[in-house]
C-alpha positions in Angstrom: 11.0 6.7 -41.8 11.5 3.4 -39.8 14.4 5.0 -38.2 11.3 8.0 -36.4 9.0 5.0 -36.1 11.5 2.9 -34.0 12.7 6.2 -32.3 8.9 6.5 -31.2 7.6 3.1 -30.3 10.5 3.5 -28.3 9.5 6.8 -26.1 6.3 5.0 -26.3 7.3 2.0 -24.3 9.7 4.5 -22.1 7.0 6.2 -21.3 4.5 3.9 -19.9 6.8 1.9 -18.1 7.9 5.0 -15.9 4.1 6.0 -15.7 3.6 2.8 -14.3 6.0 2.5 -11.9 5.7 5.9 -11.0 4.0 4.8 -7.4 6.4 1.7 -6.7 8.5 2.0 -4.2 11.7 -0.7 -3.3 14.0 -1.1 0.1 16.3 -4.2 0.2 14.6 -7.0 -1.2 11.1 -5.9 -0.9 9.2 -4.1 -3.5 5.7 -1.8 -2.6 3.3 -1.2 -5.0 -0.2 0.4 -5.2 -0.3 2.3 -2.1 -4.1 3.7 -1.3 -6.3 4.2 0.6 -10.4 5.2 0.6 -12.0 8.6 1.5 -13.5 9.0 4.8 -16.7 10.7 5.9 -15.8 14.2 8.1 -16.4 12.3 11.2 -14.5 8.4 10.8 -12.4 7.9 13.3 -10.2 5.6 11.2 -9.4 4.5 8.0 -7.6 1.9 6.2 -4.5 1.5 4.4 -4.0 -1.1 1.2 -0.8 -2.0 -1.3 1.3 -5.2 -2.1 4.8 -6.0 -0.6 6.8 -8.5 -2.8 9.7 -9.8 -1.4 12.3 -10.7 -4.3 15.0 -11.9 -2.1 15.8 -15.2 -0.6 15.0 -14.7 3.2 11.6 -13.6 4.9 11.6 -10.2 6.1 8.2 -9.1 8.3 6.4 -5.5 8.5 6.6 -5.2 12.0 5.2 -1.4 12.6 3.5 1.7 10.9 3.2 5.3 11.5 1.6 8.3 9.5 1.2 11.6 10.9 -2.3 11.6 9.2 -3.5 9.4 12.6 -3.0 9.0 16.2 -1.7 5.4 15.7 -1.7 2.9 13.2 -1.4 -1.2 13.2 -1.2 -4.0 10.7 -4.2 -5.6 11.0 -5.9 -8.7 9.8 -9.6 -9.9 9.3 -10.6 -13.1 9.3 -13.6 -15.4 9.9 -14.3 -16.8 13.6 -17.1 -19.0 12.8 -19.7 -17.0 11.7 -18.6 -13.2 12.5 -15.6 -11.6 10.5 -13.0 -10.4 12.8 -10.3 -7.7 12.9 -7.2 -7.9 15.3 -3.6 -6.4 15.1 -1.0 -8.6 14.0 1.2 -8.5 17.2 4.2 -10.2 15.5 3.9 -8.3 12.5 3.4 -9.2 9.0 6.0 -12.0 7.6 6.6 -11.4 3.7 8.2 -14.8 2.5 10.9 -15.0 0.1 9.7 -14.8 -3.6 5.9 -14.3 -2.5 4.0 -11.1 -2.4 1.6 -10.6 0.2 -1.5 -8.0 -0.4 -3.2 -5.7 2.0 -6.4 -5.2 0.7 -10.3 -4.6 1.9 -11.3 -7.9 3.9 -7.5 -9.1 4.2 -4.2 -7.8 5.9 -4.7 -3.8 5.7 -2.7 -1.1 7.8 -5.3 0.2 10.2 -4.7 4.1 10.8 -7.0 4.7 14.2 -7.7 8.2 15.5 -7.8 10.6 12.1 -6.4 14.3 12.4 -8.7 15.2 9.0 -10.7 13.1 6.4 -9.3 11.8 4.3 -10.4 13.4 1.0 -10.8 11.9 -2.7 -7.2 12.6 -4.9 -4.9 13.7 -1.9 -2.3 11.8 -0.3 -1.9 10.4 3.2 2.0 9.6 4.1 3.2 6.5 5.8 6.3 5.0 7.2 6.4 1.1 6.9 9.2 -0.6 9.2 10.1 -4.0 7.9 12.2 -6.2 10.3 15.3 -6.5 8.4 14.9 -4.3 5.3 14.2 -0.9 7.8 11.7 1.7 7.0 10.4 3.3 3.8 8.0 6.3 3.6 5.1 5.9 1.4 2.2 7.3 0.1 -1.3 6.3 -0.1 -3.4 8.1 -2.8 -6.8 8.3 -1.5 -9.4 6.3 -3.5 -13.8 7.5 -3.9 -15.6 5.9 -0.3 -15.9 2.1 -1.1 -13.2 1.7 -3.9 -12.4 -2.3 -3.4 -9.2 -1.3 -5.4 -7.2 1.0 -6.5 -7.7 3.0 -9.4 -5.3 2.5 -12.5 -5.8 5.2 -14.8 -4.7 7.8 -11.9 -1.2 6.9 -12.5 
């Protein structure tokens, strides 16, 4: 009997552990988690795009460009305060991703900006992106799109 109980706690722990890293993605050094994004109304125009980068090597690497066929063009943008009025410009240098820190795009922060939308982007589908880092290269991701307003993404989708 402890033999099947060990054998199970076992498939147990090998189970959630690929569930959970079942949207992870790695190139080089750098590790992407929790790509999403939120739904759009039928006639947005844009839309943004949110996960972490940790960069588990020694030397900085920096997202430098993104593309998605779901949009026209898309940026790394940030948004930040300029005295009183929150602000949102594209990161012209790119994104840097230090060694051993993990930088997250999220609502408010850093975020991929995808600008002129071919189709809403609906609850529970997936919008593809390529992320070009400077030194690690590019990755294709996916972004599983969030309800309108999530301020994260949803964990028991997994």
């Amino acid at each position: 009997m402890t033999n099947r109980l060990a054998t199970l706690a076992l498939l147990f722990v090998a189970t959630f552990a690929s569930v959970a890293s079942a949207h992870d993605y790695k190139i080089g050094s750098l590790e992407i988690d929790q790509p999403w994004t939120r739904a759009t109304p039928p006639t947005a125009r844009a839309g943004g795009g949110f996960l972490t980068i940790t960069n588990k090597g020694t030397t900085p690497d920096r997202l430098v460009a993104v593309r998605s066929p779901a949009s026209e063009k898309a940026e790394v943008h940030e948004m930040k305060m300029d005295g009183s009025v929150m602000r949102m410009r594209a990161l012209e240098n790119g994104l840097e991703i230090p060694p051993g820190a993990t930088v997250a795009l999220k609502p408010g922060g850093y975020h991929i900006m995808l600008m002129g939308l071919k189709a809403p982007f609906a609850k529970n589908t997936k919008i593809p992106v390529t992320l070009v880092f400077e030194k690690a290269g590019s990755i294709d991701v996916v972004l599983t799109v969030q309800e309108m307003g999530a301020s994260q993404p949803s964990h028991h989708k997994h």
